[in-house]
C-alpha positions in Angstrom: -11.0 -9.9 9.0 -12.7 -13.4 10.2 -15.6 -14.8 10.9 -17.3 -16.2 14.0 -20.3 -18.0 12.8 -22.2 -15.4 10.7 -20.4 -12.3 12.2 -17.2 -10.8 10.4 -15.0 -9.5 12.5 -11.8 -7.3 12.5 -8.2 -7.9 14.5 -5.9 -5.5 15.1 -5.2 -2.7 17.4 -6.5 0.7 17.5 -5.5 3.3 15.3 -5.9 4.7 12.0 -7.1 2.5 9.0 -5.7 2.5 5.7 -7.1 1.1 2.4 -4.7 -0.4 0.0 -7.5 -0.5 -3.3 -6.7 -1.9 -7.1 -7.8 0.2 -9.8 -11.3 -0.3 -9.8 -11.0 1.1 -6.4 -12.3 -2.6 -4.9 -10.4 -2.9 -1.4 -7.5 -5.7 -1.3 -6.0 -5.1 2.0 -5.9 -3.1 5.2 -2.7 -1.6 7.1 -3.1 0.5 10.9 -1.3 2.9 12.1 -1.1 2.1 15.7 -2.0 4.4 18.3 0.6 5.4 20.3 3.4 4.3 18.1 4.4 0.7 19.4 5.8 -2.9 17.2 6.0 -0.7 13.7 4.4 2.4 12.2 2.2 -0.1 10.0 0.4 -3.3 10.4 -1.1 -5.4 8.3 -4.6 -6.6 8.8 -3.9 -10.1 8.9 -5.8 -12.9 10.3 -4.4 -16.1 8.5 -5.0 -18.3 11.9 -8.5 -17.3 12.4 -11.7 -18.6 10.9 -12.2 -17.8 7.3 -9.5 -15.2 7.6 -7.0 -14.3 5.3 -3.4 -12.9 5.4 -3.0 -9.8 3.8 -0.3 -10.4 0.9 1.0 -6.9 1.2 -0.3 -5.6 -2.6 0.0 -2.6 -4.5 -1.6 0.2 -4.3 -3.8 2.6 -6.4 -4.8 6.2 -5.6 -6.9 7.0 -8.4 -7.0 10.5 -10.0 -7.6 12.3 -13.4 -3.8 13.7 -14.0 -1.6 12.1 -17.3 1.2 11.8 -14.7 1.7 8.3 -12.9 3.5 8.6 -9.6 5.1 5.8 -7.6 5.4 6.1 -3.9 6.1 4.2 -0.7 3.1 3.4 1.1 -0.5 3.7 0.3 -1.2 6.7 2.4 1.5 8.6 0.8 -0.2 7.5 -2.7 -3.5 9.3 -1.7 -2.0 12.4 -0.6 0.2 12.4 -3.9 -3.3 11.7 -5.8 -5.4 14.0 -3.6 -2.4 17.2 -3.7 -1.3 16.7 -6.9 -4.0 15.4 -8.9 -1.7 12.6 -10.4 -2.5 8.8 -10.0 -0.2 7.5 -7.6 0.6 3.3 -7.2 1.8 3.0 -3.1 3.8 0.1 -2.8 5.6 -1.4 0.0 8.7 -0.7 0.4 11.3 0.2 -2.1 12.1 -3.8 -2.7 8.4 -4.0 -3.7 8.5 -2.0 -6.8 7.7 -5.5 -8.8 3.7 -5.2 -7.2 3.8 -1.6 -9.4 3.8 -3.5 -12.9 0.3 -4.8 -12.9 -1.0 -1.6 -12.6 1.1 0.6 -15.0 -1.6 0.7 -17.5 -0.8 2.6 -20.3 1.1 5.2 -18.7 3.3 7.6 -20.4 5.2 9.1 -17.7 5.6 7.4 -14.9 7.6 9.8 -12.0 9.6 8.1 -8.9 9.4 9.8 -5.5 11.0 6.9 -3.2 11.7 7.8 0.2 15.2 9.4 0.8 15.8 8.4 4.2 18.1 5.9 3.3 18.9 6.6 -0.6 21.8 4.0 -0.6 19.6 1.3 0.8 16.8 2.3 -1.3 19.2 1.9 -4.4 20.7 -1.3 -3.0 17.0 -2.6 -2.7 16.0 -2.1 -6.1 19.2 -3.0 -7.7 19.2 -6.2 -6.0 15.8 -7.3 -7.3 16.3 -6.1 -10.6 
């Protein structure tokens, strides 16, 4: 988002927006999934270069729901369907080396469950031992 004069204004291309939200459910960031595939399967809404825009910092996300479980996923569109299927609060982050962004927002969880991507398990491990 940016501004020209008193008009905000969105850049990005065409395709299906996704909310990354903090608890309170207040929007931090936006990703796209691009039409048509293309440069990556998600984009950041970024517009650090433009007037009164802002880069997107990548945060966590939270898919709020009223389960005891906390779940922690790649993505935040994974999160919602994990919070919409299951009924469990799910925390998207991005990317498996981004599992730090997840701490803020652990709350006073009890159980907190994994579910990491597998397409790549020993990268995945690799990732988060090598931020630990």
């Amino acid at each position: 988002f940016y501004r020209v004069g008193e008009t905000w204004l969105t850049s990005g291309p065409p395709g299906l927006l996704i909310t990354v939200r903090d608890r309170e459910g207040h929007i931090l960031a936006c990703q796209v999934r691009p039409d048509g595939g293309g440069r990556g399967k998600y984009l950041w809404l970024s517009s650090p270069n433009k007037p009164g825009g802002a880069s997107s910092g990548a945060p966590c996300h939270f898919a709020a729901a009223t389960g005891s479980q906390l779940w922690i996923t790649e993505g935040p569109l994974k999160a919602d369907l994990v919070a919409q299927r299951l009924g469990q609060p799910c925390l998207g982050v991005v990317g498996v080396a981004n599992w730090r962004s997840a701490l803020t927002l652990l709350g006073d969880a009890r159980e907190v469950i994994l579910a990491f991507d597998e397409d790549q398990p020993s990268l995945a491990r690799e990732a988060v031992e090598a931020s630990a």
